[in-house]
TIMAR-929171 format. One record per residue (C-alpha): residue in one letter; x, y, z; residue number from 0. Coordinates in steps of 0.001 Angstrom, whole numbers, plus 500000, padded with zeros to 6 digits. Example, Ala and Ser with C-alpha at 12.3 -4.5 7.8 and 13.67 -1.06 7.14 Angstrom:
BEGIN
<site rest="A" x="512300" y="495500" z="507800" nr="0"/>
<site rest="S" x="513670" y="498940" z="507140" nr="1"/>
This chain:
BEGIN
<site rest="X" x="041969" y="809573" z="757399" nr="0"/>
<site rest="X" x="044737" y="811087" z="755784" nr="1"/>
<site rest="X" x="045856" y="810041" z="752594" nr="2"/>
<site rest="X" x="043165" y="808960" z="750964" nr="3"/>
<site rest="X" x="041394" y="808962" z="747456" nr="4"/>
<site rest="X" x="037645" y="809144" z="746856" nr="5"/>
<site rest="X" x="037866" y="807738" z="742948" nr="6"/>
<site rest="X" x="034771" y="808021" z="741837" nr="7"/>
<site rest="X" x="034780" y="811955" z="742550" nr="8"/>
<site rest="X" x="038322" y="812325" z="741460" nr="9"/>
<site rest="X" x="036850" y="810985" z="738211" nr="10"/>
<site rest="X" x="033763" y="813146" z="738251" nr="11"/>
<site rest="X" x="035138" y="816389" z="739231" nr="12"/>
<site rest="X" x="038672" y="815936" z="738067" nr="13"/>
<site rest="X" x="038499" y="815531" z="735015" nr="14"/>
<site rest="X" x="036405" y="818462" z="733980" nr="15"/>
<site rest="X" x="037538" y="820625" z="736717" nr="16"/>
<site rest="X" x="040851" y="819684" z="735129" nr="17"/>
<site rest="X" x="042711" y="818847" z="738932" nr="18"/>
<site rest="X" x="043347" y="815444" z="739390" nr="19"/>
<site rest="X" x="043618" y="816365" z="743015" nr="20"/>
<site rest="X" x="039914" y="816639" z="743593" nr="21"/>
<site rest="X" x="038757" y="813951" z="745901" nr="22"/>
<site rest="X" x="041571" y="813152" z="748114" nr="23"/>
<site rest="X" x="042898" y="814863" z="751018" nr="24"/>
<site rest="X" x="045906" y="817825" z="750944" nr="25"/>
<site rest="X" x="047813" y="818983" z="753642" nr="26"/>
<site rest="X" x="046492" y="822660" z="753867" nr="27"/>
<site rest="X" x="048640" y="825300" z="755621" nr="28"/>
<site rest="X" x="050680" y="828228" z="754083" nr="29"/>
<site rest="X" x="050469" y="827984" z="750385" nr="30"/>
<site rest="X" x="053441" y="828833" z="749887" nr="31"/>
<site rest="X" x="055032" y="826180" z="751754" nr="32"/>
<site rest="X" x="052609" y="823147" z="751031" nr="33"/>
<site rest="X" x="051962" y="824303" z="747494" nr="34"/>
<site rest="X" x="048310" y="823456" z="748090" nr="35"/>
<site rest="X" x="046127" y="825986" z="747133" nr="36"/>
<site rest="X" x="042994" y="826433" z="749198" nr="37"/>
<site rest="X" x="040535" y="827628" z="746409" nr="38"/>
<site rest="X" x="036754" y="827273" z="746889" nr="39"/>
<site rest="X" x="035854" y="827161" z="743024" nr="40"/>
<site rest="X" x="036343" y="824166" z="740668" nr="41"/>
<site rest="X" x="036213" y="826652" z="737665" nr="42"/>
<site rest="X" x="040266" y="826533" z="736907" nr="43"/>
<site rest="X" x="039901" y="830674" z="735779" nr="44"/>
<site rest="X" x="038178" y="831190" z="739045" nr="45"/>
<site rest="X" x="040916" y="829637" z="741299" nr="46"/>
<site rest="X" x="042691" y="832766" z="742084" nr="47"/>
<site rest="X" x="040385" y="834927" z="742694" nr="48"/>
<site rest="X" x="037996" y="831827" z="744911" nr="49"/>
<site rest="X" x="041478" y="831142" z="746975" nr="50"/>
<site rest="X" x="040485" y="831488" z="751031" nr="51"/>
<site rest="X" x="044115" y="832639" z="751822" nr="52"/>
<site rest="X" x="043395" y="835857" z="750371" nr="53"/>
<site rest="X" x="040223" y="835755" z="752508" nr="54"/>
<site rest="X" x="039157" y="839347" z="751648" nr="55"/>
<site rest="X" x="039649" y="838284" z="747782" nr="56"/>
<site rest="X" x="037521" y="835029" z="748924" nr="57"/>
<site rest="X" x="034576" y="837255" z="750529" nr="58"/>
<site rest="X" x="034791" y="839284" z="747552" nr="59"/>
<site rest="X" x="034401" y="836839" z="744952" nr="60"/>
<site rest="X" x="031289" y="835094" z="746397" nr="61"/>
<site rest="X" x="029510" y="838309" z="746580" nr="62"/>
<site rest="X" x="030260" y="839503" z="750034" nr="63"/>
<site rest="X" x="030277" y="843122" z="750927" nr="64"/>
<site rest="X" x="031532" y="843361" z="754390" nr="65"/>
């Protein structure tokens, strides 16, 4: 369904992941056009480097050497 809000883990992971946009759905496509990011990490200083458009940067972060 898109569009929709799962409150109690907006609430949950939100807050102390500090993105209010945790627990409901985002158009994903080119960052740079939806302004979603696609990170994998709810760590806010490990957003950039977790972020599965760089997907290199991604494999390389979770301790992938490919």
């Amino acid at each position: 369904m898109n569009g929709s809000i799962k409150p109690w883990e907006s609430l949950f992971l939100g807050l102390p992941s500090l993105d209010p946009l945790v627990g409901s759905d985002k158009a994903y496509g080119n960052g740079r056009e939806t302004g979603n990011p696609f990170y994998t990490s709810l760590k806010p200083w490990n957003r950039e480097a977790s972020d599965m458009w760089d997907f290199p940067g991604f494999l390389r972060f979770w301790g992938w050497r490919l």
